[in-house]
TORVOVEX-934046 format. One line per 10 residues: number of its first residue (from 1); their letters; for each residue x, y, z of C-alpha. Coordinates in nm, 3 decimals. Layout:
residues N
NUM> A> X:Y:Z | ...
***
This chain:
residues 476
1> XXXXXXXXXX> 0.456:1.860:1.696 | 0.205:2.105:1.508 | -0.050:1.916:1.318 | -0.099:2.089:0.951 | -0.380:2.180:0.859 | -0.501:2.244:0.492 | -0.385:2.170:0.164 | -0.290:2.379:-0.150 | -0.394:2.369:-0.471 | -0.340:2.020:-0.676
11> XXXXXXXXXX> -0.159:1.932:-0.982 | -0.300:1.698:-1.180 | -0.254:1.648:-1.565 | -0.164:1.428:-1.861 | 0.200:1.497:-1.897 | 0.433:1.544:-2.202 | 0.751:1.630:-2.105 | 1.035:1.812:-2.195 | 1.200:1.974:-1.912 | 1.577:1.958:-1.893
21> XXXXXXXXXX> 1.811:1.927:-1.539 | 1.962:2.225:-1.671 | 1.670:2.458:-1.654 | 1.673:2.372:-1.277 | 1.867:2.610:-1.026 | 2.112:2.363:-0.894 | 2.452:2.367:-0.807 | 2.690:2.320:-1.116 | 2.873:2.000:-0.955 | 2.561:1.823:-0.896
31> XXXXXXXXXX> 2.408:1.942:-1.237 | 2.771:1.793:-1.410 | 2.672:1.464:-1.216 | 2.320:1.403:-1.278 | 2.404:1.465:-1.649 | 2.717:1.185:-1.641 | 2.447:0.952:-1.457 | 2.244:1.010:-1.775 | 1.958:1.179:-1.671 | 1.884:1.507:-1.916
41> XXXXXXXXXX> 1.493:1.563:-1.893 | 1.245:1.520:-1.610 | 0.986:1.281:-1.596 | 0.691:1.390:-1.516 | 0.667:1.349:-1.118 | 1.012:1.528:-1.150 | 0.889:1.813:-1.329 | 0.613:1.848:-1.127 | 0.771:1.836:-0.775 | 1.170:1.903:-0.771
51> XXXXXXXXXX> 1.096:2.291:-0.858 | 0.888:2.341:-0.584 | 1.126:2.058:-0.372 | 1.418:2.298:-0.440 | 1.186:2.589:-0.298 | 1.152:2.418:0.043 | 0.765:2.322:0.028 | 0.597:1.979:0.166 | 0.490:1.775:-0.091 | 0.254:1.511:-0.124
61> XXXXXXXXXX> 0.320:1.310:-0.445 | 0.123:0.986:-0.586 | 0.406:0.815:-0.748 | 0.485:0.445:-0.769 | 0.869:0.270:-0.797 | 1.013:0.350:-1.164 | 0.845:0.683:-1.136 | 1.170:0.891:-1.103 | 1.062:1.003:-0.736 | 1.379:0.885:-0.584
71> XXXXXXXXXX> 1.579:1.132:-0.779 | 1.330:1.374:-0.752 | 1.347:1.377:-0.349 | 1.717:1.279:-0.338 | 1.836:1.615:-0.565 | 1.615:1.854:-0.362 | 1.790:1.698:-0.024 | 2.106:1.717:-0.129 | 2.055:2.048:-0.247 | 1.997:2.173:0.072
81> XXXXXXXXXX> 2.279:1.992:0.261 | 2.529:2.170:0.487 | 2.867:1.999:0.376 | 3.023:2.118:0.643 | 2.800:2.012:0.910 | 2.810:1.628:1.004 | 2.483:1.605:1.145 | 2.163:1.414:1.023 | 2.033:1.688:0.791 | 1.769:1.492:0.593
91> XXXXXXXXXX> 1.598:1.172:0.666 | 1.386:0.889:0.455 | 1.157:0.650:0.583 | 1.097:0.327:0.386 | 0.908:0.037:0.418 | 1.179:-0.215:0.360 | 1.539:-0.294:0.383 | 1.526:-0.345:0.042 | 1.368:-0.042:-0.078 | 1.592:0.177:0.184
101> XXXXXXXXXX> 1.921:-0.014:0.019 | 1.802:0.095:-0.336 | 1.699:0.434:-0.236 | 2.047:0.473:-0.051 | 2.236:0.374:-0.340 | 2.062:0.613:-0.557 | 2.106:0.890:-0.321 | 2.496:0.817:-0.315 | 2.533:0.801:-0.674 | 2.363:1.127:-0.706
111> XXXXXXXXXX> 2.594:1.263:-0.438 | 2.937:1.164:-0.639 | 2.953:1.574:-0.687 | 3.161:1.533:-0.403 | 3.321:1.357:-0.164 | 3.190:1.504:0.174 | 2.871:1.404:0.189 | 2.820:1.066:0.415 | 2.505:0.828:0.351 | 2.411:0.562:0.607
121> XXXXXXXXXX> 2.088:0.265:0.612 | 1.962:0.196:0.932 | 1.729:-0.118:0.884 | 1.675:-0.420:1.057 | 1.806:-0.786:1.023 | 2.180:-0.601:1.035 | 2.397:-0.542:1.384 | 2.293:-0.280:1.561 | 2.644:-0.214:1.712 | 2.778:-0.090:1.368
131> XXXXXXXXXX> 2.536:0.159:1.267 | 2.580:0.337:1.638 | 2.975:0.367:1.523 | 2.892:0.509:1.193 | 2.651:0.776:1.314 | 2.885:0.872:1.564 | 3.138:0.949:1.310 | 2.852:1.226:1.156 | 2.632:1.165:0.884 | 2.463:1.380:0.661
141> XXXXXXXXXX> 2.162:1.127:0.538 | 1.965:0.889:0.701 | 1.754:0.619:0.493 | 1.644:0.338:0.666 | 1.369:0.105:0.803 | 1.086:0.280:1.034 | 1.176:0.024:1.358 | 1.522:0.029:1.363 | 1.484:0.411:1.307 | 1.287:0.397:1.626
151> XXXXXXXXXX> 1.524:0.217:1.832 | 1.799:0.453:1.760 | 1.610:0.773:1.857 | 1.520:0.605:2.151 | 1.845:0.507:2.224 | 1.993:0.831:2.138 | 2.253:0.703:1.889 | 2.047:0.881:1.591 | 1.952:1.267:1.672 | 1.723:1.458:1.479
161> XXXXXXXXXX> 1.774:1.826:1.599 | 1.932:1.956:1.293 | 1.712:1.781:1.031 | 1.606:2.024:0.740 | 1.429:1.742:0.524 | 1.178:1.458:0.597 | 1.110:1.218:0.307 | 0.800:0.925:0.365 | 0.868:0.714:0.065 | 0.576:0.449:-0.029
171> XXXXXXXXXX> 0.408:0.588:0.267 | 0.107:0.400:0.175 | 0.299:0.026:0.206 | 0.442:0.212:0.521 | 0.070:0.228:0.656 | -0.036:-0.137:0.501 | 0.264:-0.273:0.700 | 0.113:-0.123:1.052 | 0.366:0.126:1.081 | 0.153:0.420:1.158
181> XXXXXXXXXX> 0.260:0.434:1.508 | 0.617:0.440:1.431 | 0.595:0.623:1.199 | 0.466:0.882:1.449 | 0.683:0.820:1.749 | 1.005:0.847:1.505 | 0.871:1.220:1.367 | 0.798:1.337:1.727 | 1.196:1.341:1.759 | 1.214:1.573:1.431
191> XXXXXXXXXX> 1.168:1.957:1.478 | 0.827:2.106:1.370 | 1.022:2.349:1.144 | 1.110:2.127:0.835 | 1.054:2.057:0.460 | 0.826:1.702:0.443 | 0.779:1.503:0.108 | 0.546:1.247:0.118 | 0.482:0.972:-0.154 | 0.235:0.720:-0.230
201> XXXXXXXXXX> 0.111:0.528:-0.501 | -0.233:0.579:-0.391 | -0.446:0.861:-0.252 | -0.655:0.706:0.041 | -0.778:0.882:0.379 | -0.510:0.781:0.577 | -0.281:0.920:0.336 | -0.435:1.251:0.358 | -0.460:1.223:0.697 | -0.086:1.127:0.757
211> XXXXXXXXXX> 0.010:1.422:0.565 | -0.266:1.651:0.736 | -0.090:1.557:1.041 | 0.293:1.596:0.927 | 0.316:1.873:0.667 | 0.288:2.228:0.639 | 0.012:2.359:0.329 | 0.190:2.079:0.079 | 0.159:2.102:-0.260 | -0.036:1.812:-0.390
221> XXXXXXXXXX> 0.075:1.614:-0.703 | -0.118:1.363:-0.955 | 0.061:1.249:-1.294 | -0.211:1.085:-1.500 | 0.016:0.893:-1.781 | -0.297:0.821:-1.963 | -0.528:0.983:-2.177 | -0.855:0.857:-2.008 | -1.006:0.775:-1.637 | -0.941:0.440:-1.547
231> XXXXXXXXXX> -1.267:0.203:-1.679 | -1.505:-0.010:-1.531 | -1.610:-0.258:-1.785 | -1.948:-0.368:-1.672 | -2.179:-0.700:-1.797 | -2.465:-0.842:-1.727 | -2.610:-1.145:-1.713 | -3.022:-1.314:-1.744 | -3.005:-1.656:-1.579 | -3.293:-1.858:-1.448
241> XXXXXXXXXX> -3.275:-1.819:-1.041 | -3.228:-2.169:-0.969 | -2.850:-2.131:-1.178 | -2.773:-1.831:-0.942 | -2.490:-1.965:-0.773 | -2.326:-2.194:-1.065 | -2.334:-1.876:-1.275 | -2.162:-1.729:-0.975 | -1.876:-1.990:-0.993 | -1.827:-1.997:-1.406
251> XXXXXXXXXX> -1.755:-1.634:-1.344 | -1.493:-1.659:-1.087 | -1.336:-2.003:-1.263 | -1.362:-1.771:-1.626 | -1.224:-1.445:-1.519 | -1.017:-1.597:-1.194 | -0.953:-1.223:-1.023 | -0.700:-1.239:-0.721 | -0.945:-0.999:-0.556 | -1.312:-0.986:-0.583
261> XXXXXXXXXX> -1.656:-0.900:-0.392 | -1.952:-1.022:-0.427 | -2.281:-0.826:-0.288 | -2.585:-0.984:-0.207 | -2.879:-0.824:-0.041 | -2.925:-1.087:0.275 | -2.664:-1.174:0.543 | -2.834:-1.512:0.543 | -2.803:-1.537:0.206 | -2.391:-1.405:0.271
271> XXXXXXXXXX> -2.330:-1.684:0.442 | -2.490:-1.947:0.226 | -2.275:-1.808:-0.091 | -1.954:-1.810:0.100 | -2.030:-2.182:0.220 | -2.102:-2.315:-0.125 | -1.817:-2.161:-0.273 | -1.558:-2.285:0.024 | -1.736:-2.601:-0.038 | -1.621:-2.582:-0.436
281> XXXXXXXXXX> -1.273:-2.514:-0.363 | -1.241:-2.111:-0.360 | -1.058:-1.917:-0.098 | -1.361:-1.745:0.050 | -1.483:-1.552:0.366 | -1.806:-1.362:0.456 | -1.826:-1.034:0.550 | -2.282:-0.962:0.748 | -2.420:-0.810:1.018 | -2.423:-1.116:1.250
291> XXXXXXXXXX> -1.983:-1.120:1.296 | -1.895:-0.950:1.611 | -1.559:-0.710:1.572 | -1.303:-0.991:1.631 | -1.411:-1.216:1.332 | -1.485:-0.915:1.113 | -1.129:-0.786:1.193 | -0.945:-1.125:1.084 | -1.256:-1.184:0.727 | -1.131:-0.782:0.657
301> XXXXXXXXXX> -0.727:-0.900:0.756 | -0.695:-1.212:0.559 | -0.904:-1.052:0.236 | -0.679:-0.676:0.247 | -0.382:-0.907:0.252 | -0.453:-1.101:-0.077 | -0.481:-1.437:0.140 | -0.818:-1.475:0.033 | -1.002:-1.437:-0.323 | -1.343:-1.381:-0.276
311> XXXXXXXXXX> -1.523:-1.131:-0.013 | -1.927:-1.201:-0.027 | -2.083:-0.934:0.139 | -2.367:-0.723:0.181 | -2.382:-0.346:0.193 | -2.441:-0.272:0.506 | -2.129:-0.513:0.621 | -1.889:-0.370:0.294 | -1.936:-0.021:0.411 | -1.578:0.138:0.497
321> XXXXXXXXXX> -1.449:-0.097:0.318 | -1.144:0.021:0.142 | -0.919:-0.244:-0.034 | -0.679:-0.124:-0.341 | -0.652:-0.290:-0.633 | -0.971:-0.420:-0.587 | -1.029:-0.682:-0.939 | -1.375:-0.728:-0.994 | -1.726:-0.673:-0.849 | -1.981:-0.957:-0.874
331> XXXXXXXXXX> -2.350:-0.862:-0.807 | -2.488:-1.144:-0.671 | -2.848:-1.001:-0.628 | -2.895:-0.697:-0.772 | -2.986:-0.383:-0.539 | -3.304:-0.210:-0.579 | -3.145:0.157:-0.600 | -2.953:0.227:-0.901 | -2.697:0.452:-0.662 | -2.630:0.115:-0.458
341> XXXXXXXXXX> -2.522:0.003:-0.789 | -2.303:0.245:-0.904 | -2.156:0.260:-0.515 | -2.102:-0.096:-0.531 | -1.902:-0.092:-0.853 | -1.717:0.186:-0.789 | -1.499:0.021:-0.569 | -1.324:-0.142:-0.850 | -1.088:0.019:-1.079 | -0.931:0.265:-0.883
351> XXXXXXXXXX> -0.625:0.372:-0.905 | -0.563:0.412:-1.267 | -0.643:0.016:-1.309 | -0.890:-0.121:-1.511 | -1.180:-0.271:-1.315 | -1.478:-0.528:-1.394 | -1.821:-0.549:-1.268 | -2.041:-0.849:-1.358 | -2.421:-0.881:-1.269 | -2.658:-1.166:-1.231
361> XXXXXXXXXX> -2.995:-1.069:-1.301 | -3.317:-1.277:-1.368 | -3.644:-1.185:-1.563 | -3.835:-1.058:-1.237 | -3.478:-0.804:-1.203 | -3.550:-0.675:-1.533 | -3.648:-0.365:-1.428 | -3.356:-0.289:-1.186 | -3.129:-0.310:-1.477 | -3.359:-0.074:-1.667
371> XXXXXXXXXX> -3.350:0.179:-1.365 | -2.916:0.159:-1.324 | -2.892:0.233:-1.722 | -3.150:0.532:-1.714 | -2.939:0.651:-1.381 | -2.600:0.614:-1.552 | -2.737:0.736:-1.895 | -2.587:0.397:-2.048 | -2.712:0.085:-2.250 | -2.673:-0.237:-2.073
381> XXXXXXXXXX> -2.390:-0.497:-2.194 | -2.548:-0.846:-2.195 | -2.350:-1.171:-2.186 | -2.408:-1.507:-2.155 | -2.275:-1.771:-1.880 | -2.143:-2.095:-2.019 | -2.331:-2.406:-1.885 | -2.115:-2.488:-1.553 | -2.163:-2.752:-1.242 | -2.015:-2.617:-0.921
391> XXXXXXXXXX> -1.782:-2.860:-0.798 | -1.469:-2.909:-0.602 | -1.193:-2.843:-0.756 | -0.894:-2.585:-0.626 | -0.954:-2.265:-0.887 | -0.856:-2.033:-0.660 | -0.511:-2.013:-0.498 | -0.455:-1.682:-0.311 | -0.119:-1.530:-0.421 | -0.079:-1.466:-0.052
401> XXXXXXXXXX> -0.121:-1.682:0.316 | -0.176:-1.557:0.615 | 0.021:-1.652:0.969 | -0.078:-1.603:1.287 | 0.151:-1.507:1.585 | 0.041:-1.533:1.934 | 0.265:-1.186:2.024 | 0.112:-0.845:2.003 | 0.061:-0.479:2.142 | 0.059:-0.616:2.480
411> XXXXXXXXXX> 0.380:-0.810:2.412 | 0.516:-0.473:2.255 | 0.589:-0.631:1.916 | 0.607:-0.423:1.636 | 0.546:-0.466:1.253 | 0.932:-0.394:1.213 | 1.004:-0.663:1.487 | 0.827:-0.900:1.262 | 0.964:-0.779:0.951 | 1.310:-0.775:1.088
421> XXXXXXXXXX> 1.340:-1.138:1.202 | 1.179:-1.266:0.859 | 1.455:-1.060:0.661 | 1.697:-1.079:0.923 | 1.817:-1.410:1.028 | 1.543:-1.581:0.856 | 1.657:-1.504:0.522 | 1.350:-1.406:0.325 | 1.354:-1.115:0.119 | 1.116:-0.820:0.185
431> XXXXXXXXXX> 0.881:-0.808:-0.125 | 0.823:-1.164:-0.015 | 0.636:-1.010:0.310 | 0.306:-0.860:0.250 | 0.073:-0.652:0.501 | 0.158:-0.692:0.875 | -0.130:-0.615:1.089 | -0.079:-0.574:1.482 | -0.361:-0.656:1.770 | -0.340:-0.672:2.147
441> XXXXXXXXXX> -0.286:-1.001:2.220 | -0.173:-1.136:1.855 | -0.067:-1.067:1.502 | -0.086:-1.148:1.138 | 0.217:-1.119:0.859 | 0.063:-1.195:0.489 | 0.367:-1.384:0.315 | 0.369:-1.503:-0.046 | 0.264:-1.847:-0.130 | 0.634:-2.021:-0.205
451> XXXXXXXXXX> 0.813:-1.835:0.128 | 0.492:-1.966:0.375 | 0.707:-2.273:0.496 | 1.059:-2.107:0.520 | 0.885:-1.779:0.712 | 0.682:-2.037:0.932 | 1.034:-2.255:1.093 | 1.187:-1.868:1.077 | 0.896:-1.792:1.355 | 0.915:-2.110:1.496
461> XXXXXXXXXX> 1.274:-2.140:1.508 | 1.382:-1.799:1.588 | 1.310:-1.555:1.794 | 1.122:-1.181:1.789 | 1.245:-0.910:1.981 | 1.430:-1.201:2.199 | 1.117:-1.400:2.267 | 0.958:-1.745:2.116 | 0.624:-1.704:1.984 | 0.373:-1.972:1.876
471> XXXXXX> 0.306:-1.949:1.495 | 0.058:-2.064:1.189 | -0.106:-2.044:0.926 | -0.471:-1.840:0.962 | -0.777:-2.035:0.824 | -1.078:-1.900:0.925
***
């Protein structure tokens, strides 16, 4: 597989939008059809991509579900289809069943132009058996599930010699999920010369690296809806040191993010924070200096996952640390350089989403706020903390919990493995499953708050990849 190397220019604009189907050089059946489905202009991720889809380029689009993307990648593969040829000619990767069942009934309502075109999902949690028969009576499309893909290469029932289109749909969940390394494996079967559309909501480094490794000079794409850069509302606050840590707890009880982190300057003091606050009731870890890899891996597992609120960390620890959607940043201590500052709090509101940073400060600090508004040219906003006790009392109730499986890399299990016998036989639909990370010896499957007890007698009850495995719920 040739590794690709640079990218192309980038689009990125605030879109208004008034391109029609009909401008578009397609085929006049499938023009006739996307107009009876309804569809007569372009959003803006269409507009932006299909014309350069329909010219055969990679693309690498940030787009999130409702966007229009499906159509967008589903017209440029079908325009390029071989009717007469029953061979897997395009192929999209998804993260779930789910998402592959919606994408594959889009792509077959799309393809109505005509009756020779043959859609199949391969995904987990279905009979194998089946899908074997149906591939063997030719396909043109392939959607499905990245494990199940990967079992079918390997076992030959699914070739990929005459594929002309590769399509990574929410590549970034894809990644979140653990599926890098299947995602890999599966592409090694496809041939180097190949159109590749990548999308993702989000633009991280292993985004661009994924595509730096699968596509071919892509074009990149940004749609910026808005008319302004996403905003990170920042207050401060003068408290007497001795109310440090109860001003630290009104404004996690007052604001309640899902997803916060709070920087202090001390490890020593790290710990102390995140012990008071478990103490009071919030879900809490600490991220210093003094964990050794293993415990930092499951503090950095359980908070990326949304199965715990509150990250207190200092700067040296946080660094790397890249967690989207990232709600608020609490400045426990304030840093002596303004560009810590700014560093800190710049790793909320990403993403187009509106972020919050909130600042303890005490007279002696004075003058640190004075240095971060003469570095950011700004005035400071100051607030005031209600009077508040820290006490226990459950405020904080992760929207996601963490399991534990005793299987892993050594015991050749697979995020899709996982995934498969939750959705499968267990029953429990796929946006229900959050990030599924994979170690040696053991793994960990985020699932939403009201599935926890039906996924946990689906592990214990059932089996993955034919095998029993010890499960249960992660508190560290």
């Amino acid at each position: 597989m040739a590794a690709v190397r640079r990218h192309s220019r980038l689009i990125k604009r605030v879109f208004v939008n008034t391109v029609e189907f009909s401008s578009l050089p397609l085929k006049p059946a499938l023009l006739e059809n996307i107009e009876s489905i309804g569809y007569t202009h372009l959003t803006p991720i269409q507009a932006e991509t299909l014309p350069h889809i329909l010219e055969g380029k990679d693309i690498i689009a940030q787009a999130k579900t409702g966007s229009g993307k499906t159509a967008a990648f589903g017209i440029g593969l079908l325009s390029r289809l071989d009717f007469s040829s029953f061979r897997v000619q395009a192929l999209v990767i998804c993260p779930t069943r789910e998402l592959a069942d919606q994408v594959c009934k889009e792509i077959r309502t799309l393809a109505r132009f005509t009756q020779n075109i043959k859609v199949l999902s391969l995904c987990g949690g279905v009979p194998f058996g089946p899908q074997v028969g149906s591939l063997e009576h030719g396909v043109h499309v392939v959607v499905g599930t990245p494990g199940r893909l990967q079992e079918h290469l390997r076992k030959r029932s699914l070739r990929l010699s005459n594929l002309k289109t590769l399509v990574l749909d929410e590549a970034d969940r894809m990644l979140d999920m653990g599926f890098e390394e299947v995602i890999t494996d599966v592409i090694s079967y496809a041939p180097t010369h190949r159109q590749t559309l990548l999308f993702s909501a989000t633009y991280t480094d292993p985004i661009r690296e994924l595509s730096q490794k699968f596509q071919y000079k892509p074009l990149s794409v940004t749609i910026d809806s808005s008319h302004h850069d996403s905003v990170i509302e920042q207050h401060f606050y003068q408290i007497e040191k001795a109310e440090r840590i109860n001003a630290l707890g009104y404004l996690l009880a007052y604001h309640r993010p899902e997803s916060t982190v709070v920087f202090c300057n001390t490890k020593r003091e790290c710990q102390d924070i995140a012990n008071a606050l478990s103490n009071c009731g919030f879900s809490v870890q600490a991220l210093h200096g003094d964990l050794d890899q293993k415990h930092r891996d499951q503090v950095l597992v359980r908070f990326a996952n949304n199965s715990c609120s509150v990250l207190v960390a200092t700067d040296v620890a946080a660094r790397g640390l890249d967690i989207k959607e990232l709600q608020a940043v609490i400045n426990y201590d304030l840093p002596w350089d303004p560009e810590i500052y700014v560093h800190r709090i710049g790793r909320t509101g990403r993403a187009g989403k509106r972020g919050l940073a909130l600042s303890l400060c005490t007279e002696a600090e004075l003058n640190r706020v004075k240095a971060i508004e003469e570095y950011q040219n700004t005035t400071a906003k100051w607030d005031e903390t209600a009077p508040f006790q820290l006490k226990y009392e459950q405020r904080f109730e992760p929207p996601m919990v963490t399991l534990w499986i005793d299987g892993g890399r050594k015991d050749k299990v697979r995020p899709g493995d996982i995934l498969g016998a939750l959705t499968g036989a267990g029953g429990i639909v796929g946006s229900e499953v959050g990030k599924i990370d994979i170690f040696d010896a053991h793994a960990y499957v985020a699932i939403k708050q009201a599935s926890v007890d039906k996924a946990l007698s689906c592990i214990k009850n059932g089996k993955i990849k034919g095998r029993s495995f010890m499960v249960r719920k992660s508190q560290w």
